[in-house]
N, C-alpha and C positions, 0 to 999 in steps of 0.2 A: 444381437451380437454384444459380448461384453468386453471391457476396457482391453483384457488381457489378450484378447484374438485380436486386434490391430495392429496395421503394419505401421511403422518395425516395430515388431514380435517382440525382441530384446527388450525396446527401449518400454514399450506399453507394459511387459509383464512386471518391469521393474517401480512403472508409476502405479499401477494397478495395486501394488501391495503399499508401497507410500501411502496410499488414499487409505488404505483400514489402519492408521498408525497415526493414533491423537498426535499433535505436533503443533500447538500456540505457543507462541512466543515467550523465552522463558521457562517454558513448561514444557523442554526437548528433551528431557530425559530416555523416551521411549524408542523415540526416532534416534540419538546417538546408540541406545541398545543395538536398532535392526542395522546401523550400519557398520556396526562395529561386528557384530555378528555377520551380516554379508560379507564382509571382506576376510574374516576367517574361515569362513565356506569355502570362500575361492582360494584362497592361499595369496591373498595380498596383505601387504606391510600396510599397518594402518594403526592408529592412537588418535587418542582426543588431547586436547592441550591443556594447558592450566582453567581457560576457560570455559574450554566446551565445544569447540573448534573440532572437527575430524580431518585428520589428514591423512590420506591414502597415498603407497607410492608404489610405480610395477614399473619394473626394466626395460631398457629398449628393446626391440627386435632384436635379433642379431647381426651384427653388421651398422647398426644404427647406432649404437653406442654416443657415439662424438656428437649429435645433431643436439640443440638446445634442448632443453627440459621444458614441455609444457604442462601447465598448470590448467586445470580443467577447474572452476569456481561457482559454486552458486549454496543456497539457507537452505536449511534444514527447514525454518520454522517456516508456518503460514501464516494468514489474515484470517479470525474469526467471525464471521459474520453470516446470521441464519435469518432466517422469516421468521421462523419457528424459538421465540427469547428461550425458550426452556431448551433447545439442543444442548448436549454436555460434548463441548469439545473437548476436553480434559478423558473422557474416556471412551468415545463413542464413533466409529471410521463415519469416513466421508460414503454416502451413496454414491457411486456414476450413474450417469446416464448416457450411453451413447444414443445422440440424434441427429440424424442425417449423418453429416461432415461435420458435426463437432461433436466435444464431448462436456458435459456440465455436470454438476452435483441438482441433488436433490433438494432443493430448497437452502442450501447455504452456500460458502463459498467451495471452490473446487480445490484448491491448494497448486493450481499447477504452475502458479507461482507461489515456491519455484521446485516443486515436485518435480516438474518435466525438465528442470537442468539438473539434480541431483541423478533423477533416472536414467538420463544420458551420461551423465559422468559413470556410473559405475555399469552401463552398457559398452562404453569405450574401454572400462578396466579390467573388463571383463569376454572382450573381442577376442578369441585368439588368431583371428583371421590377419588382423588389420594390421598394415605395415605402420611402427611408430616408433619415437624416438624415447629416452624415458618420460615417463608422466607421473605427475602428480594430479589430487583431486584436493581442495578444499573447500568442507562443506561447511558454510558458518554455522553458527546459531544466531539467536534473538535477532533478525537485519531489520523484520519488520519492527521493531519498537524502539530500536536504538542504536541498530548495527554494533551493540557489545562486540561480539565474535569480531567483527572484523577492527575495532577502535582498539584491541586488547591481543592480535595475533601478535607474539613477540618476535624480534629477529631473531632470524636463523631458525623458524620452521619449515622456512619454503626454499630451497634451490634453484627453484626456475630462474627462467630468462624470460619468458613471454607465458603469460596469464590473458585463458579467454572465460569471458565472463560470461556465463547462460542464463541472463535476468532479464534479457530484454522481450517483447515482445510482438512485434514483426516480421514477419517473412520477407525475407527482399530486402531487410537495411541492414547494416552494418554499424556498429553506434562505434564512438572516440570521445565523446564526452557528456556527461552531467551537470544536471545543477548540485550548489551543495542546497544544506538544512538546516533548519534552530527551529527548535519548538520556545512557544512562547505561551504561559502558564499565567494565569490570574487567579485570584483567590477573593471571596467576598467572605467579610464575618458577618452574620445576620444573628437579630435577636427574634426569639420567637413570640409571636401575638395569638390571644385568642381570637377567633374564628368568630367574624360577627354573626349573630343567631340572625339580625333582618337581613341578610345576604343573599344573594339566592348566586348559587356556587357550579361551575361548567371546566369540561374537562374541551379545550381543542388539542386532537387529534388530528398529526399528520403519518403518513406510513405507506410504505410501499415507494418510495422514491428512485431513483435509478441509482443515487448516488456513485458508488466508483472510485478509482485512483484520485487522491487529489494532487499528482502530478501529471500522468497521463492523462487524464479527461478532466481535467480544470477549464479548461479551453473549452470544454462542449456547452458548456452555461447554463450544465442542470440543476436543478433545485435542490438550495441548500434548505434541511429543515428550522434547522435552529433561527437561523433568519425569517423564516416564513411567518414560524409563531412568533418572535419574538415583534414581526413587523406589525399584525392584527392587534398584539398588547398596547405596541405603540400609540397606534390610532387609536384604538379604545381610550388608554388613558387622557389623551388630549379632552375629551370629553366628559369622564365619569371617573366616580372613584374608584380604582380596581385595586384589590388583595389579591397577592399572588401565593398558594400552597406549594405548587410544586412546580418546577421546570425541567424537563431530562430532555436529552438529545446528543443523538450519535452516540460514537462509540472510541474510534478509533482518531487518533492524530493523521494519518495517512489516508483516512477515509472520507471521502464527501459525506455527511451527513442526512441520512436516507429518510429517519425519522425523527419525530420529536413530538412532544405533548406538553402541555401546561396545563394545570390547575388552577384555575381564579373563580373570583368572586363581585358580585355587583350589589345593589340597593335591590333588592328584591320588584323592588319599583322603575328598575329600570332593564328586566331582563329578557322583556321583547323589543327592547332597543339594541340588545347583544345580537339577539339572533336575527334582528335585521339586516346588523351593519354583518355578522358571518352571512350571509345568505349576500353581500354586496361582495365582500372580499374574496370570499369561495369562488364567486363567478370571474372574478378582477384572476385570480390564477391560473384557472382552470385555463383562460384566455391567454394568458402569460406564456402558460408553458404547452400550446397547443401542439398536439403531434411531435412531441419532445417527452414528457412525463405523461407517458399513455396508461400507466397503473399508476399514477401516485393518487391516496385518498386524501381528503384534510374533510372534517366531518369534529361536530361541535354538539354534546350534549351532557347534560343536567348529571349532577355528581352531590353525593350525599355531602351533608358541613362535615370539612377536614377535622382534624384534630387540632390545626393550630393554622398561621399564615405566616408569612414572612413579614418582617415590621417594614412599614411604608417607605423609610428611607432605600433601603438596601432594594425592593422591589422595584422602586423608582428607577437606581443606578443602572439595574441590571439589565430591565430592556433598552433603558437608553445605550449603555455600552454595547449589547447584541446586535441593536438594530443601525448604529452609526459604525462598528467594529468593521474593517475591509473582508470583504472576500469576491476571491477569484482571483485574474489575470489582472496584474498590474502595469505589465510590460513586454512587448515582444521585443525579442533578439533584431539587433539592425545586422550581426555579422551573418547569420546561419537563416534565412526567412523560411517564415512561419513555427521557428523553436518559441515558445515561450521563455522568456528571460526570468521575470520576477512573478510570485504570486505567493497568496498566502489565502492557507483554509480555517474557517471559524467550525472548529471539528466536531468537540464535545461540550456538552453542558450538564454537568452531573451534582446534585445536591450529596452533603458526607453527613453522616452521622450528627459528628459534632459541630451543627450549625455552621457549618463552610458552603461553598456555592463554589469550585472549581472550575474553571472554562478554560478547554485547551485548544491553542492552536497553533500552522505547522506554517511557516515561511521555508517558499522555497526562490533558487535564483543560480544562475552561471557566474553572476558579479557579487564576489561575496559582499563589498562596499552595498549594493544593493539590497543583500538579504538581510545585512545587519537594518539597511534603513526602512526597510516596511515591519522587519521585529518592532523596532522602536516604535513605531507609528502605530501598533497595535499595544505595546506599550503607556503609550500616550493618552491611548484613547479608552482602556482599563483603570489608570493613572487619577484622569479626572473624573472616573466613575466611582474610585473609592476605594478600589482595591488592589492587593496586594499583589506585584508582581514581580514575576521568575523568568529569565531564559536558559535553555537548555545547555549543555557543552557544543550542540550542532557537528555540521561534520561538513568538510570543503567541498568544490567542484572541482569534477574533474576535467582538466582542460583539455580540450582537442587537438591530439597532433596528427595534422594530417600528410607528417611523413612517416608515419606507422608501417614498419614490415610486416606487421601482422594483420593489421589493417587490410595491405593489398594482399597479402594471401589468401584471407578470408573470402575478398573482394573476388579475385581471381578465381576460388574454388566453386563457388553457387552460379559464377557467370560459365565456367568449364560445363556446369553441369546441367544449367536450363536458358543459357543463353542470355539471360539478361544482366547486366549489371547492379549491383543491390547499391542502393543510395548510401552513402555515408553521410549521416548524423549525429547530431548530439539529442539528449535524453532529458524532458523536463525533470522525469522521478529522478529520485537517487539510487544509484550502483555504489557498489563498494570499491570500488576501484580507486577511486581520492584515496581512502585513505590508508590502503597498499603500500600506495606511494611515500607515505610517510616513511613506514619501515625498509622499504625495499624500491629506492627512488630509479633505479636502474632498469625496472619492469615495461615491457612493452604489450600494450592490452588493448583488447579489442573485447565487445559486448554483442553479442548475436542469440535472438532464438526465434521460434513459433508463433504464431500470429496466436494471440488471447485476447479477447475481450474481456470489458468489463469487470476487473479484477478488483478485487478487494471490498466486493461485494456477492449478494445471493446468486445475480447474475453469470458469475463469471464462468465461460465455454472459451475450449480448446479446439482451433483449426488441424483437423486429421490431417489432413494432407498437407498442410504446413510444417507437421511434426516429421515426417519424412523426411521432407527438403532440408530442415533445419539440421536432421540425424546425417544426412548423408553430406551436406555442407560439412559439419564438425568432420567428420571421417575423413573427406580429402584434404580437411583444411590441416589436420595431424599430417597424413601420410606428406605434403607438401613438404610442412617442417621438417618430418624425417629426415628428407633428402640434402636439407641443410647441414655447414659444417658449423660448429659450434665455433 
């Protein structure tokens, strides 16, 4: 069976085309084409804004007129992330796969964050069945890399009253609030050294990691890479003299860090003392993360003399900063139990051109007092390794009202319709909802979708029958609206 034959039909045939329409972050030129072009197919009111933003608007029912204006919300853009480093997301569609009950990509990420809220928004705009009151759709851009689109929608695009959010990822919860975010940015300036000829020079290899959201599954305690290698340099150097060529790890600021690799070098004289203490450490992880990282590999061998090394000072700093730098949960929430409160990801480590060493990484938190103080603390700890550091603009959280009308609507509509009551929570990741609030403080928003795993990695599969509940939830939860007087 393929994407497009699942039920609901609408909703599937709309993600189905989403998936063959390159769409990274920043790089949405393609994806505002097909939705601008969609919605003049149909004969909906629809523009893109100064930014990049799309907004769609279709009339009420008849007889609805007076009920509020909902606002249907979720990004254009995806998370890149493949097995395969040479995929071209820039011009090349996602594979599906449908398997059993869910649905995955082929070896990369799936996009259905947040493809499958985009798809339902213009399966709703596109209803003509469904009793509603007017609606709007806003689709952002760039959310995964900086929430641009939404930090930059001006007032007076939107009319609503009540904005529902389709970023979330659960069946059965109801979200009302977020952490907010700050990335926190280091910089090394390194001089280059020649490559000792009595060296004897090794590449460790880690890859295949489960990584994942690093708000949603921060809490799971899976192996970050960049710490991994950086942890083996550490002990090595206690020991021996080590040159380091190269270091690379990860990708993305919102991503757990799946792989990584290092380049170094030892005394020729001492390089079955290397592959002892790896053949010690390999086992030390492998133990670590047992029946948790059931495909990660970490694997250690013999690499031709580089072109150059990094000069000793700077290599020194570097694992020291990596290997002492925080990551993970810092904090659980004592108001909402088991929310994570605080945490922060050690994301990326990427060498530039021009003898830079860049290390990104993402603080997140519900207490912004708290997000700014583990920034700092990863500040600090960049600071005394030498190098130069940046915090992002960030963006707030969004706080929990849990007298939300929309809220209990929402509430009310999936318990009308499978009998149970969907939890209301708050959200470690970030939604864009904070910062709505800025321009349009008056908004009353709720966060709902489909069960997804493992998102923002190769991993990431979509629960079928979650997409239903989720479709037919949104449906009642409008037609509810409708009935309201403005």
């Amino acid at each position: 069976m393929e994407v497009k034959d699942l039920n609901p039909k609408q909703v599937f045939e709309i993600f189905d085309q989403i998936t063959k329409i390159p769409r990274p972050s920043k790089k949405e030129e393609k994806i505002r084409a097909f939705l601008l072009d969609f919605c003049k197919s149909h004969g909906l009111d629809a523009h893109a804004d100064k930014i990049g933003n799309v907004i769609i608007r279709k009339p009420a029912t008849p007889g609805h007129e007076n009920a509020p204006t909902v606002i249907l919300q979720g990004h254009m853009d995806m998370v890149c992330e493949s097995n395969d480093k040479s995929f071209d997301f820039e011009n090349s569609p996602i594979e599906t796969i449908v398997d059993g009950e869910w649905v995955r990509a082929n070896g990369t990420t799936l996009g259905a964050d947040n493809g499958i809220g985009v798809a339902a928004s213009l399966a709703i705009m596109t209803d003509e069945n469904l009793v509603h009151g007017p609606l709007e759709a806003l689709i952002t851009m760039d959310e995964e890399t900086g929430m641009t689109g939404a930090n930059n929608l001006e007032k007076g695009e939107l009319k609503g009253t009540i904005l529902i959010n389709l970023d979330s990822e659960d069946d059965a919860e109801v979200f009302v609030g977020c952490a907010g975010g700050i990335d926190t940015v280091a910089t090394f300036q390194y001089n280059r050294s020649f490559a000792p000829t009595d060296y004897h020079y090794f590449k460790l290899d880690l890859r295949d990691g489960l990584g994942g959201h690093s708000g949603g599954d921060i809490h799971l305690g899976r192996a970050n890479a960049n710490k991994i290698v950086a942890r083996f340099l550490f002990n090595l150097m206690k020991k021996h003299e080590v040159v380091i060529s190269e270091f690379d790890g990860g990708n993305l600021r919102n991503a757990i860090p799946r792989a990584a690799h290092a380049v170094f070098g030892v005394h020729t004289s001492r390089k079955e003392d290397v592959r002892i203490a790896f053949n010690r450490y390999a086992a030390d992880i492998e133990a670590e993360y047992k029946g948790l990282e059931t495909t990660m590999k970490l694997e250690l061998e013999s690499v031709d003399k580089p072109d150059f090394t990094v000069d000793q000072t700077t290599s020194r700093n570097l694992v020291l900063a990596l290997y002492c730098a925080p990551h993970g949960v810092v904090s659980m929430s004592r108001d909402m139990p088991g929310l994570v409160e605080t945490s922060t990801n050690l994301a990326s480590v990427k060498m530039k051109e021009n003898e830079k060493i860049v290390v990104t990484t993402s603080q997140r938190s519900c207490v912004d007092s708290r997000k700014y103080d583990i920034a700092n603390q990863v500040e600090a700890c960049f600071t005394l390794a030498g190098a130069t550091v940046e915090h992002g603009d960030g963006y707030p959280a969004w706080t929990p009202n849990l007298d939300s009308a929309i809220m209990k609507i929402a509430s009310d509509a999936y318990e009308e319709l499978y009998g149970v009551r969907p939890a209301v929570k708050a959200i470690h990741a970030g939604l864009e909802c904070a910062l709505f609030q800025q321009n349009y403080p008056g908004l009353d928003m709720v966060s709902f979708g489909p069960t997804l795993r493992d998102v923002h990695s190769p991993s990431e599969r979509m629960h079928i029958p979650a997409v239903e509940r989720f479709y037919e939830q949104l449906k009642l939860t409008i037609k509810k609206v409708a009935d309201l007087k403005a």
